[in-house]
C-alpha positions in Angstrom: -26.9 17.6 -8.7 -27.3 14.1 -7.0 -25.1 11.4 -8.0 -25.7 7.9 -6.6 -22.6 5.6 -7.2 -22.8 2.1 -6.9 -20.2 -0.5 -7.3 -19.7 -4.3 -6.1 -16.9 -3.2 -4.2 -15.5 0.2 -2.4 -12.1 1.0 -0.2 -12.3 0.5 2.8 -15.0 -2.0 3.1 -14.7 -4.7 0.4 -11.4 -4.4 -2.2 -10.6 -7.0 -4.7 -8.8 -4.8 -7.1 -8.4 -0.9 -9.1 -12.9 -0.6 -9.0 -12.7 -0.2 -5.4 -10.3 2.2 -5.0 -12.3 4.5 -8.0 -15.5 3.9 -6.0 -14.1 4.7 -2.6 -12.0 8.0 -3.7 -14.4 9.5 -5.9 -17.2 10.1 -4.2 -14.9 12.1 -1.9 -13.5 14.1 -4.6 -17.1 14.6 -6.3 -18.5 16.1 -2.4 -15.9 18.6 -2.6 -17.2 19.9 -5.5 -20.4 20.4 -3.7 -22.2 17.4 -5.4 -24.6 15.5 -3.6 -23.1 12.0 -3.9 -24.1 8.7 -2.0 -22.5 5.5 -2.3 -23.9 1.8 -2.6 -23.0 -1.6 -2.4 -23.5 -5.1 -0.7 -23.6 -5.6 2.7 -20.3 -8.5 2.7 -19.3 -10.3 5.9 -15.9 -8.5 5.7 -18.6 -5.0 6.0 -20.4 -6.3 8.6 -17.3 -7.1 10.5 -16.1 -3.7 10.5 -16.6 -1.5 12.9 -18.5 1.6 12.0 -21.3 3.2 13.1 -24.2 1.6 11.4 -27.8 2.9 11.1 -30.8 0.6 9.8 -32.8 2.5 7.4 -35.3 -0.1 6.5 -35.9 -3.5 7.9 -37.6 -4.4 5.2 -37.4 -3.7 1.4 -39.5 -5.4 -0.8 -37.3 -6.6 -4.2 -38.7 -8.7 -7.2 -36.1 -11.2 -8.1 -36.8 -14.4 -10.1 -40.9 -14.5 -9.6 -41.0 -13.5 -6.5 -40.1 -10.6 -3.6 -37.0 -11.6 -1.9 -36.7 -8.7 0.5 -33.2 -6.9 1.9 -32.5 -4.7 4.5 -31.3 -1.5 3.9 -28.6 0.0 6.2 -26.6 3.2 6.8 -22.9 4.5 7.3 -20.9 7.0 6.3 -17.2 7.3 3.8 -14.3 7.0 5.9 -12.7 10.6 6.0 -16.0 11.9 4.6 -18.7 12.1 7.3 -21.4 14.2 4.5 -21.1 11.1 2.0 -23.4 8.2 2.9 -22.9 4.9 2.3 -26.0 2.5 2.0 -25.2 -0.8 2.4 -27.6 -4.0 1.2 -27.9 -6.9 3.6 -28.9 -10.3 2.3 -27.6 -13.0 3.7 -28.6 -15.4 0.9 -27.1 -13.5 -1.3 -24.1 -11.7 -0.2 -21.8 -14.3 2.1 -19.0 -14.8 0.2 -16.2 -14.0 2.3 -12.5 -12.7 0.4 -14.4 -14.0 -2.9 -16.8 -11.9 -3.8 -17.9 -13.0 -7.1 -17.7 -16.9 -6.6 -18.3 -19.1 -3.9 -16.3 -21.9 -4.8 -12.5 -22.3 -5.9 -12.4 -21.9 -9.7 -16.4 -21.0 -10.1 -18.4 -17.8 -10.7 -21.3 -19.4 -11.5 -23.7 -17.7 -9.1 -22.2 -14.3 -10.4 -25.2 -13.4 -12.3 -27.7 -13.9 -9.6 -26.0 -12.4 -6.6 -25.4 -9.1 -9.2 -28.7 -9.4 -10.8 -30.2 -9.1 -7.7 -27.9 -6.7 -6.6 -29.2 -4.4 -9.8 -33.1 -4.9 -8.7 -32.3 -3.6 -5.4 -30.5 -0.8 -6.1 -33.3 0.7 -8.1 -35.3 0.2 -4.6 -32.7 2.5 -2.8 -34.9 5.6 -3.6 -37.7 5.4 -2.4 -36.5 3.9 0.9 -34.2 6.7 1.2 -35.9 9.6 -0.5 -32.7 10.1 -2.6 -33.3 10.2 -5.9 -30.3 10.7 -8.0 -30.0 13.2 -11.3 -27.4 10.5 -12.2 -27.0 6.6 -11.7 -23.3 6.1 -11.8 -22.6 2.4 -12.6 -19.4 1.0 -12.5 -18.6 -2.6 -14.6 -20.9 -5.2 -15.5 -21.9 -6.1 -11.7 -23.9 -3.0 -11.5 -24.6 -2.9 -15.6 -28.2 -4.0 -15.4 -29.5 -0.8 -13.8 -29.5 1.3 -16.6 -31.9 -1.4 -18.8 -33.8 -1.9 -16.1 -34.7 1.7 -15.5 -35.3 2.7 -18.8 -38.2 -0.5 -19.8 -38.9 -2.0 -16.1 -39.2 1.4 -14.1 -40.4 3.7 -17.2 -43.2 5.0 -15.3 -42.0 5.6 -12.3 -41.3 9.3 -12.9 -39.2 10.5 -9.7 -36.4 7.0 -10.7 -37.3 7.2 -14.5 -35.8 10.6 -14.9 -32.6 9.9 -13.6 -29.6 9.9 -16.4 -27.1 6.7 -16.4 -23.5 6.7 -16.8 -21.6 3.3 -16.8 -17.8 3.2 -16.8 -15.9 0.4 -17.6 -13.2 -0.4 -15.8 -11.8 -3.6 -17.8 -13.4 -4.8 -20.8 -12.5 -7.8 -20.4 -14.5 -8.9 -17.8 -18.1 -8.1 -19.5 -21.1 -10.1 -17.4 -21.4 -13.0 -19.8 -23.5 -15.1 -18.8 -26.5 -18.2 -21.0 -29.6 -16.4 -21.8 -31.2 -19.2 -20.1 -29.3 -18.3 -16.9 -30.5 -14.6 -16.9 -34.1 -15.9 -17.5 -33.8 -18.1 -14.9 -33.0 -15.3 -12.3 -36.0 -13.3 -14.0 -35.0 -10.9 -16.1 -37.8 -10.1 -18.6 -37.6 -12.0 -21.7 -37.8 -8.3 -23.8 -34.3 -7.8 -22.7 -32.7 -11.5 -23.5 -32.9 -10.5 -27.8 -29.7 -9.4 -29.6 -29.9 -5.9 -29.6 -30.7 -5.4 -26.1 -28.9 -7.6 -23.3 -27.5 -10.4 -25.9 -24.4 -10.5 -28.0 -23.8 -13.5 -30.2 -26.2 -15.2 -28.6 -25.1 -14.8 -25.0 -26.2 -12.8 -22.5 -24.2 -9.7 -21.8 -24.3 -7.6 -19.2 -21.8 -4.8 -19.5 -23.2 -4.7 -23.3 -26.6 -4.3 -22.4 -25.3 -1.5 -20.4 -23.4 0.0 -23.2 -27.0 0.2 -25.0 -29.2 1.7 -22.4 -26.8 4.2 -21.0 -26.7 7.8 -21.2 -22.6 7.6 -21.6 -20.4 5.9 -21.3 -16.6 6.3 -19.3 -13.6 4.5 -19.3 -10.3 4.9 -17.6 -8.2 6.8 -19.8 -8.5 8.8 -23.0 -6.1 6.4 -25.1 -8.3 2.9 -23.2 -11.3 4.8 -25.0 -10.1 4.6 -28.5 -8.2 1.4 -28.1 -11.5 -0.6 -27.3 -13.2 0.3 -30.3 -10.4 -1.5 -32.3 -10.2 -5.6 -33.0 -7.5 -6.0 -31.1 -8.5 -4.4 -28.1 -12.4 -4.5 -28.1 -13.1 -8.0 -26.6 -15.7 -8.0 -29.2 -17.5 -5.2 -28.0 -15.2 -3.3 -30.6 -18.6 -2.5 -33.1 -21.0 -1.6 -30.3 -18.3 0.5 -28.9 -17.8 2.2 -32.2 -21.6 2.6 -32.4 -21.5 4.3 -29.1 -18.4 6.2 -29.5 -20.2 9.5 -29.3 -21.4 8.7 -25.9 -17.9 7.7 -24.9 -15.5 9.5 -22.5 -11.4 8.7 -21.4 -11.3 10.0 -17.8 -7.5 8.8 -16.2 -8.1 7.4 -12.5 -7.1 10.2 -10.0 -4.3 9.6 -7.4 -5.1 9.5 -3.4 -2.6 12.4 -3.2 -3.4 12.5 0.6 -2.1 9.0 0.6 0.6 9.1 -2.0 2.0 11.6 -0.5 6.0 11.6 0.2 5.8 14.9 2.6 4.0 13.1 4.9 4.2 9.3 4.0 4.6 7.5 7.4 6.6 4.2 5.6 9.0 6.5 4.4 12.1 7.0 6.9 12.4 10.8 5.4 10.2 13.0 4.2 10.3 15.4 0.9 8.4 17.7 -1.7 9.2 19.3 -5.1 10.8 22.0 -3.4 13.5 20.2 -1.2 14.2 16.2 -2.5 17.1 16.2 -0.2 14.7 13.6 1.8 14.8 11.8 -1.1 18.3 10.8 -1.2 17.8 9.7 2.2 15.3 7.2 1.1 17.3 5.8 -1.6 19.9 4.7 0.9 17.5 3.6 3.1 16.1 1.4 -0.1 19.4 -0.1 -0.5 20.4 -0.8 3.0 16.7 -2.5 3.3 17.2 -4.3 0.3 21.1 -5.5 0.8 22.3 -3.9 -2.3 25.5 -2.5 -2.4 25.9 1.3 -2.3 25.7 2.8 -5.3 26.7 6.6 -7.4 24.9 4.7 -10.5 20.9 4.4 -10.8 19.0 2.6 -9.3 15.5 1.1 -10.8 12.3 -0.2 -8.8 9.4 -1.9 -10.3 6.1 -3.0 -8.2 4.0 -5.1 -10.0 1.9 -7.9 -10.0 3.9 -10.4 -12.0 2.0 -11.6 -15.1 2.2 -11.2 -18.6 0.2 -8.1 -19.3 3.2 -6.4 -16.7 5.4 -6.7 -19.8 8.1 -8.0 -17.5 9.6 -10.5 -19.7 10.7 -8.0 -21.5 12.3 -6.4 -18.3 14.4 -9.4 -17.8 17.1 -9.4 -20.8 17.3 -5.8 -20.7 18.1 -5.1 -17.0 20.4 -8.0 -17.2 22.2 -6.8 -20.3 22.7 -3.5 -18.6 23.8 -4.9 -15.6 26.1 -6.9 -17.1 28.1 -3.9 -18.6 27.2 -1.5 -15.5 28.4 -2.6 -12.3 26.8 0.5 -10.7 23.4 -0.5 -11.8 20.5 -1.6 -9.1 17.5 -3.4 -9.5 14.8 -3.8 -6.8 11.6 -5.9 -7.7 8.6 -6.4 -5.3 5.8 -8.4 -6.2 4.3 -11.8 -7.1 2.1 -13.4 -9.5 3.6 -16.5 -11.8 5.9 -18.7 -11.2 7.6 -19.0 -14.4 8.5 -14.8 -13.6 9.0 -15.1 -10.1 11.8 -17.9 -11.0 12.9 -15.6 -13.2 13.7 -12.6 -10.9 15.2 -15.1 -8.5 17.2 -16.0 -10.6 18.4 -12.7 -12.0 19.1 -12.1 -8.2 21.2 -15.1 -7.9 23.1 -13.8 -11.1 24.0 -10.2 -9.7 24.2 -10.8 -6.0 24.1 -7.4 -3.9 23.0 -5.8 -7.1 19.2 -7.3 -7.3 17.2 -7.5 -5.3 13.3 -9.6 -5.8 11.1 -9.7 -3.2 8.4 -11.5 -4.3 5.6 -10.9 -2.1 3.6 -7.9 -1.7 4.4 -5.7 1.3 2.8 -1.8 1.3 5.5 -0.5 3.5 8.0 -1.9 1.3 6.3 -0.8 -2.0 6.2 3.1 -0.5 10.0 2.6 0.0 10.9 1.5 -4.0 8.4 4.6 -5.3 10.6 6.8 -3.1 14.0 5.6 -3.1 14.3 4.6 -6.4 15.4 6.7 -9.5 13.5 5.3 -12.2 10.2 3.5 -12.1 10.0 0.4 -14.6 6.2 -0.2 -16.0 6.3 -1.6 -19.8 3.0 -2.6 -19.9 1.3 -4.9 -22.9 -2.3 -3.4 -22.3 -3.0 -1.0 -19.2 -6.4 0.5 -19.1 -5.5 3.5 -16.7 -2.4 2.4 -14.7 -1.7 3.7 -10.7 2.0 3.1 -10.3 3.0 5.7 -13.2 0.8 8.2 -11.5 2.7 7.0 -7.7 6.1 7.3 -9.2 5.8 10.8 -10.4 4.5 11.9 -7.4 7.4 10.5 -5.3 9.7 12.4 -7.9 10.5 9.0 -9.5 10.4 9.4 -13.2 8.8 6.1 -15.2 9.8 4.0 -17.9 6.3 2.9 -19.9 5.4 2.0 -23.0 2.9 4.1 -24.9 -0.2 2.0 -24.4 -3.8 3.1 -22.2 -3.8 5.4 -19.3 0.8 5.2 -19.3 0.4 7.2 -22.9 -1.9 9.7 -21.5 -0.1 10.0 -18.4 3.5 9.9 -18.9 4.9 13.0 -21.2 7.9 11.5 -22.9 11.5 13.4 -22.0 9.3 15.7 -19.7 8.1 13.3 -16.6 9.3 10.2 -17.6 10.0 8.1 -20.6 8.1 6.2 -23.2 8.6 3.7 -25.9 6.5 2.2 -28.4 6.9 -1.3 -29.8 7.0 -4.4 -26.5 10.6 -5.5 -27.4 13.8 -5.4 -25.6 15.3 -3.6 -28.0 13.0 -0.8 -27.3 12.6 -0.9 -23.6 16.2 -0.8 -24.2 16.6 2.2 -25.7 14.4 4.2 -23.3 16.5 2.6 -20.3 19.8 4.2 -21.7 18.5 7.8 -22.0 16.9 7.7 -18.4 21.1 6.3 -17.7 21.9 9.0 -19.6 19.7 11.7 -17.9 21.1 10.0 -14.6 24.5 11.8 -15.1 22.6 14.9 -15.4 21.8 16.2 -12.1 20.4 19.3 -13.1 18.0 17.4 -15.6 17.2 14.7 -13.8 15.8 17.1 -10.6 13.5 18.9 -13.8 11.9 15.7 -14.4 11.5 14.6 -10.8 9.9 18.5 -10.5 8.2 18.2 -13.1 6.2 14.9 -12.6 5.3 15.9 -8.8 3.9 18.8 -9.7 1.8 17.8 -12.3 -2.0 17.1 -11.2 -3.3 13.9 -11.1 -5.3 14.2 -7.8 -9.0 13.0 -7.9 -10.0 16.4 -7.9 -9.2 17.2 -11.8 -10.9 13.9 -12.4 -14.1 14.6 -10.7 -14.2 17.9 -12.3 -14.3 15.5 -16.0 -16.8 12.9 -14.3 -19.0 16.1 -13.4 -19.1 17.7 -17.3 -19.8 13.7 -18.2 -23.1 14.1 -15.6 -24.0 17.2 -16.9 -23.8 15.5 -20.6 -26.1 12.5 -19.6 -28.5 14.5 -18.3 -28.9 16.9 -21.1 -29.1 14.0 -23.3 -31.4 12.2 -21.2 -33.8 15.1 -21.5 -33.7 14.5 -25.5 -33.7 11.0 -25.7 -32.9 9.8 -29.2 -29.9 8.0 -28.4 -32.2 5.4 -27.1 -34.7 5.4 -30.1 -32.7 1.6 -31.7 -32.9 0.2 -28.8 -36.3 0.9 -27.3 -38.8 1.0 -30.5 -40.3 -2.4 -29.8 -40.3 -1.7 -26.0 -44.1 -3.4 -25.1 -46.5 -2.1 -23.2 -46.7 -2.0 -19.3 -46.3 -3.8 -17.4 -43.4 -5.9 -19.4 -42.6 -8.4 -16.4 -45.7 -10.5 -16.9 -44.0 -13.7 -18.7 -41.3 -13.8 -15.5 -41.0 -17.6 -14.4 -42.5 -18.2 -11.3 -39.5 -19.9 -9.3 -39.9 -21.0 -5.8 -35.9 -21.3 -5.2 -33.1 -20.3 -7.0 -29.9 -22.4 -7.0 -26.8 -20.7 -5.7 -25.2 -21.6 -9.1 -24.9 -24.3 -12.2 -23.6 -27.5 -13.0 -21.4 -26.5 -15.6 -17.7 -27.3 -16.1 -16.4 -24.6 -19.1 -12.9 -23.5 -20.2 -13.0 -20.4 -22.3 -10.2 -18.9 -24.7 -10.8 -15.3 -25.6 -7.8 -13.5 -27.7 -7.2 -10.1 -25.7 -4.3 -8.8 -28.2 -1.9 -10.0 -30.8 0.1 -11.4 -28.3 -2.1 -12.2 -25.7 -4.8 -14.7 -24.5 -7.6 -14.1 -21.7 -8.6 -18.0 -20.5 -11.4 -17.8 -17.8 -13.1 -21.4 -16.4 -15.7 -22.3 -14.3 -15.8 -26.0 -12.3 -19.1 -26.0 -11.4 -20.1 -29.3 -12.8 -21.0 -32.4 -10.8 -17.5 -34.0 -11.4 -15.8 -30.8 -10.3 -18.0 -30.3 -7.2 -17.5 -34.2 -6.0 -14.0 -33.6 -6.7 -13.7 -30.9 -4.5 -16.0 -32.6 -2.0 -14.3 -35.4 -1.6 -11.2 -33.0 -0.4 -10.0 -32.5 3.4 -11.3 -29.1 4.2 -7.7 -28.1 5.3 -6.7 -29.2 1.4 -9.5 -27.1 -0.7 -7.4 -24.1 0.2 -4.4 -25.4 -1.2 -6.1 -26.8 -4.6 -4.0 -25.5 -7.9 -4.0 -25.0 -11.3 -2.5 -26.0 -14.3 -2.9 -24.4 -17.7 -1.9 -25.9 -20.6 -2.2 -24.1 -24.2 -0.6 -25.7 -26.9 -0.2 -24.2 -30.6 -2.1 -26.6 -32.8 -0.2 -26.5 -35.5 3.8 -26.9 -33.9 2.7 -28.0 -31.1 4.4 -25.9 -28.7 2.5 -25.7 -25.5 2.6 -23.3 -22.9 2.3 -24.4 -19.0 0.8 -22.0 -16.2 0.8 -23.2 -12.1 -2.1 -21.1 -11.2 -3.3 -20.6 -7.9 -6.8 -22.4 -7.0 -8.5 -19.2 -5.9 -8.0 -17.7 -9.2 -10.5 -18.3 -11.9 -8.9 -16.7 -15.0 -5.4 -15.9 -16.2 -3.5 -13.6 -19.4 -0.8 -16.1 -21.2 1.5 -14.0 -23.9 0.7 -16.4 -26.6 2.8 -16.1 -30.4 0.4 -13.6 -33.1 -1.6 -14.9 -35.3 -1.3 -18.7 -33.3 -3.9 -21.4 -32.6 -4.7 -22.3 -29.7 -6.4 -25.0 -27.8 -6.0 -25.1 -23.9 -6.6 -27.9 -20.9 -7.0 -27.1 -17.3 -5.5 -29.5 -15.1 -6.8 -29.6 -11.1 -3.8 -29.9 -8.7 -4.2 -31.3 -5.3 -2.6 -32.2 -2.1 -1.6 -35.8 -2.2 -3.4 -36.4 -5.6 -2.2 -36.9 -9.2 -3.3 -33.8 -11.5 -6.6 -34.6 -12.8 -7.9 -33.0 -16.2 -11.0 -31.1 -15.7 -11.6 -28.8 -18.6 -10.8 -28.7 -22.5 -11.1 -25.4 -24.9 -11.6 -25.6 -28.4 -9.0 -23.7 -30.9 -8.7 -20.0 -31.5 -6.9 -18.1 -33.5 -5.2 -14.9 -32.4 -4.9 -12.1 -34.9 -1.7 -10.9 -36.4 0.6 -8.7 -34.4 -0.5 -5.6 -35.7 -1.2 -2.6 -32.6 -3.5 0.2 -33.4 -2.8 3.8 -34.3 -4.8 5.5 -31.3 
């Protein structure tokens, strides 16, 4: 079987988040199962810096994009550890120079998403003939790579040796679907067939990752629990119906674990090494967590968290609870690493301030440091609001450090309550609370306590058992590729050849649009996803007009204020960041404002969003 992967971004050579790491470790794990797997994805400055060994496999590679052939150059490497697995990488310098953001060029703008990742798509469906590998199975990963799967079945129908390749799409985070104006993606030439509801638009806009959803052969997520939240209300980002529609084409497959990098035997950050069989090394990394941290030596337990600190974390709820406990148990220990809003980070501070040489919040991130709390800590805290597949969890129990989660995503399919860890239900303190004081209570068992800690490293979460489900998910799309009729609804009124002929002809495409837009999309009961773009003439002379040295340091601030009391929620955002989750009351309205923040200036308002309503705070059974 050949599998050709391809992803916006893979570990090591471009990373923004949780997709890079899938695309970079399973590959690996999918070779040593004697697949035939190759990689793809843009050719970034960051690659091009790098240093490997790069081959050119085509100078020149014709590609229809927007009315006319905007060629690429095809090049070669290899994966990083695993010389058998190639990497092809696609060089367009018009296209592809964004440097650390890779999905926007400008601060607080994504507006030339669509084209860079449209193009992106047409290409990819090049890579075969230029390489002579032609995949059994597409493997497309989120809704940068979502257009493939349309494209192939309408655009490339009769090219038999692409054509017969099955597609598989997994979705990483639903809420970030490809949505984009119609008149956008018609712009950048995609064939007005595809821009009808039903086929790449969804209430009117165009949407990528749906359009994928359609045309694909199945359909993956990261867990088993993600998979049957998303085709709820609450959880579905409005993709809940076609989801449901779908469903039989839908798989749960938890993210695997880099167990050759998690791996506290042989962890070079760690000052002492261990395994299920001897966790005396263990102890020594607790005191060496301590000592690094300042905390005062303790007999009681001691708690870690590494998180990024926003609202989906759960943190908040962290807060009352850890200082209740602490309060009433001077043994208690606390060590926090990461950073994200302010509001939390002040938070943590000042719970540190509170139990001086009993907390300790560093509030940065540091991988040496994070290796350290997995280790030397005795509980892992992780009380998630929504977590599609989770990595920490996974970490923690392989460092023997059993963790504290509540029962949402990938944590409920992970985490086996009073066996590896412990779980709760409902997001309150009063719940996280409880689960806190049996893990206490479990502390003062030390014949327990090493079951659980045995237990969770010796359960298998390595990539391996998860390229074993991604393989039986192939296998699937293939079989029903062969048969077809999952396809029939959405291909009945498919034209005849070729189906391209109304594209515009364009002599230039811009690199994005003048368009200013605050959106408010409710995520859960108790949570809101705001995303904005300032591409707009204002925002754009604003920016302008700034000392080069000051765009860096431009910031956000994010108002949303209930409509009806008129409580308003503030967020000081970062300026590279271009979308944010805000816990928000259930079954509140909401309008929002984004103020822009810089150096020297006064805030200016930039963008307004009309109200929306949240629904009531009522979870799904899954």
């Amino acid at each position: 079987m050949k599998v050709l992967l391809a992803a916006s971004e893979v570990h090591p050579f471009a990373k923004t988040g949780g997709l890079a790491d899938v695309a970079g470790a399973l590959p690996r794990a999918l070779h040593a199962l004697g697949i035939e797997v190759a990689v793809c994805l843009p050719l970034y400055p960051k690659v091009r810096r790098r240093s490997d060994v790069r081959e050119v496999v085509a100078e020149h590679v014709s590609c229809p994009f927007a009315g006319e052939s905007r060629p690429f150059k095809l090049l070669r490497t290899t994966m990083p550890g695993s010389p058998e697995v190639p990497v092809y990488l696609i060089e367009n310098p018009w296209m592809f120079e964004a440097e650390e953001q890779l999905y926007g060029t400008e601060p607080g703008s994504y507006g030339d998403g669509h084209l860079r990742f449209l193009y992106f798509c047409r290409a990819l469906l090049k890579i075969p003939h230029a390489t002579g590998f032609f995949p059994d199975v597409w493997h497309l990963n989120d809704w940068q790579t979502a257009l493939v799967a349309p494209l192939l079945r309408a655009v490339h129908r009769n090219d038999a040796e692409v054509a017969a390749a099955a597609t598989v799409t997994t979705i990483h985070n639903l809420a970030y679907q490809g949505v984009f104006p119609s008149k956008d993606l018609a712009h950048a030439g995609v064939p007005s067939w595809f821009l009808q509801e039903g086929k790449l638009l969804e209430d009117g806009l165009g949407n990528l990752l749906a359009g994928a959803v359609r045309f694909s052969d199945a359909v993956t997520t990261v867990s088993r629990t993600y998979a049957r939240e998303i085709l709820t209300e609450e959880y579905g980002n409005g993709l809940e119906g076609l989801l449901s529609w779908r469903k039989d084409l839908l798989v749960g497959i938890v993210n695997g674990l880099d167990t050759e990098t998690w791996d506290p035997s042989t962890d070079p950050n760690l000052p002492a090494h261990y395994d299920a069989g001897d966790l005396a090394g263990k102890r020594d990394c607790r005191d060496a967590l301590l000592e690094e941290s300042d905390l005062q030596p303790t007999d009681g337990p001691v708690f870690g968290c590494v998180s990024r600190l926003v609202d989906q974390k759960g943190l908040d709820v962290v807060l009352p609870v850890m200082d209740a406990l602490l309060g009433r148990d001077p043994s208690v220990r606390l060590v926090v690493l990461g950073s994200g809003q302010p509001d939390l980070e002040d938070a943590f501070r000042d719970l540190e301030s509170r139990h001086p040489g009993r907390v300790h919040a560093r509030l940065t991130f540091d991988a040496p440091f994070s290796s350290l709390v997995e280790a030397g800590s005795d509980f892992f805290l992780m009380p998630s609001r929504f977590e599609p597949c989770g990595l920490n969890q996974l970490i923690s129990m392989r460092y023997g450090t059993p963790p504290i989660v509540r029962r949402v995503g990938g944590l409920r399919d992970t985490v086996t309550d009073g066996v590896t860890g412990f779980t709760f239900e409902e997001l309150n303190p009063g719940a996280l609370a409880e689960a806190v004081d049996r893990a206490c209570s479990l502390y003062r068992d030390a014949a327990g306590l090493d079951r659980m800690r045995e237990a969770g490293m010796e359960t298998d979460w390595s990539w391996a058992r998860s390229a074993r489900e991604y393989v039986q998910v192939y296998r699937d799309a293939i079989d029903r590729r062969a048969d077809g009729g999952h396809l029939d609804a959405v291909m009945q009124d498919l034209p005849p050849e070729p189906i391209e002929v109304e594209l515009p002809e364009l002599a230039d495409v811009p690199s994005g649009y003048p368009r200013d837009v605050l959106t408010l999309v409710p995520f859960s009961p108790d949570t809101l996803f705001c995303f904005w773009e300032l591409g707009g003439e204002a925002s754009a002379a604003r920016i302008a007009a700034l000392e080069p040295d000051a765009r860096p340091r431009i910031r956000y601030r994010l108002t949303l204020t209930e409509t009806r009391t008129g409580e308003a929620i503030h967020a000081e955002i970062d300026g590279t960041t271009q979308q944010w989750f805000a816990k928000v009351a259930p079954g509140g309205r909401y309008r929002g404002e984004l103020h822009i923040e810089a150096p020297g200036q006064p805030p200016q308002r930039a963008l307004d969003a009309p109200e929306v309503r949240l629904p009531a705070d009522v979870y799904p059974e899954v």
